[in-house]
N, C-alpha and C positions, 0 to 999 in steps of 0.2 A: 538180618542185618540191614541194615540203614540204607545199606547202597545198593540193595536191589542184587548181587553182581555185574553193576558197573563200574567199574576202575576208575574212570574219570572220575562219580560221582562218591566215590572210597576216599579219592587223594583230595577232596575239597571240603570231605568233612572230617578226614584226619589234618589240615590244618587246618581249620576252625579249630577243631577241639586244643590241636597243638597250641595255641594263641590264648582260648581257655585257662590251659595247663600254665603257661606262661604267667600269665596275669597271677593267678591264684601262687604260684611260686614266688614272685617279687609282692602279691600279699605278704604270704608269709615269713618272707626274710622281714621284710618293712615291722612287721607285729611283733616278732621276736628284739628289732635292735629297739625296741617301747621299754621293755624289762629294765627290772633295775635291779641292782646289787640285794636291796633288801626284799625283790621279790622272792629269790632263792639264796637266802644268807652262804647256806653251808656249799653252793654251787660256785655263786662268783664271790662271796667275802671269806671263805674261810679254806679255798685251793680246790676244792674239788676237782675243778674247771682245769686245778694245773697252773693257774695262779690266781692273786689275790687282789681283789678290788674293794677301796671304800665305798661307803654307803652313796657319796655323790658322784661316782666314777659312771660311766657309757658302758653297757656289757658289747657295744659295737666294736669296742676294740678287740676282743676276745677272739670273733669272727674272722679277721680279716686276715690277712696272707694265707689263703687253701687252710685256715684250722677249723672249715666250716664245710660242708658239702648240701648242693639242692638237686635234689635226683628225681628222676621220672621214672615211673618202671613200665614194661610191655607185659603186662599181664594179659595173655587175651592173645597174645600172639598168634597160637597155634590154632585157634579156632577161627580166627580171622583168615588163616589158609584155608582152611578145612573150607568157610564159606566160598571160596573162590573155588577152589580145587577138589574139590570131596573130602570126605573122612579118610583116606590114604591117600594124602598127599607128599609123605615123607621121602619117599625117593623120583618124586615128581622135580625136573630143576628147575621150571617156571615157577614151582611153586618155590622153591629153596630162594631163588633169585628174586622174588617176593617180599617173603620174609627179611631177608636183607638190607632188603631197599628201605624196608618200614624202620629197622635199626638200625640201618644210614642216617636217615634222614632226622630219627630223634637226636644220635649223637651232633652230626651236623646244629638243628637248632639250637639246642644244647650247650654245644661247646662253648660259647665264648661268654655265656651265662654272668658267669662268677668272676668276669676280667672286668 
């Protein structure tokens, strides 16, 4: 792992990379509101979606009020303890209180994301 088992040098490059995550996230909403009705007829012109948009309609409105989600996942969790803590880490609470903090801290960035 990256950070050697320093914690300090863990939490500076899990937010970089979080900021990374970030950017590449408001990419992809930004790429996705480009689309147009006639990119996917039978999606935004003919209901698929749940309703129905002309050909010079915004698929942006689709999105908007939570009918859209951008999510981050913690894959890698448990080996991220495992580097700190050893391969039996599970009933370790430093280590439980670890892992926590790491999915504190994505919801926290996270949350106000989509407001």
């Amino acid at each position: 792992m990256q950070a050697e088992g320093d914690m300090n040098k863990f939490w500076q490059i899990f937010n970089e990379r979080l900021n990374i995550a970030k950017d590449a996230l408001v990419y992809r909403v930004n790429r996705c509101k480009q689309a147009t009705p006639a990119n996917a007829p039978i999606l935004y012109m003919y209901g698929a979606f749940g309703q129905r948009l002309g050909s010079d309609e915004t698929v942006d409105t689709l999105f908007k009020n939570k009918r859209a989600t951008v999510s981050l996942g913690y894959i890698g969790l448990y080996e991220t303890a495992a580097a700190f803590y050893g391969n039996s880490w599970e009933n370790n609470e430093k280590a439980k209180e670890f892992t926590l903090a790491i999915v504190k801290e994505l919801k926290n960035s996270y949350g106000s994301m989509g407001r």
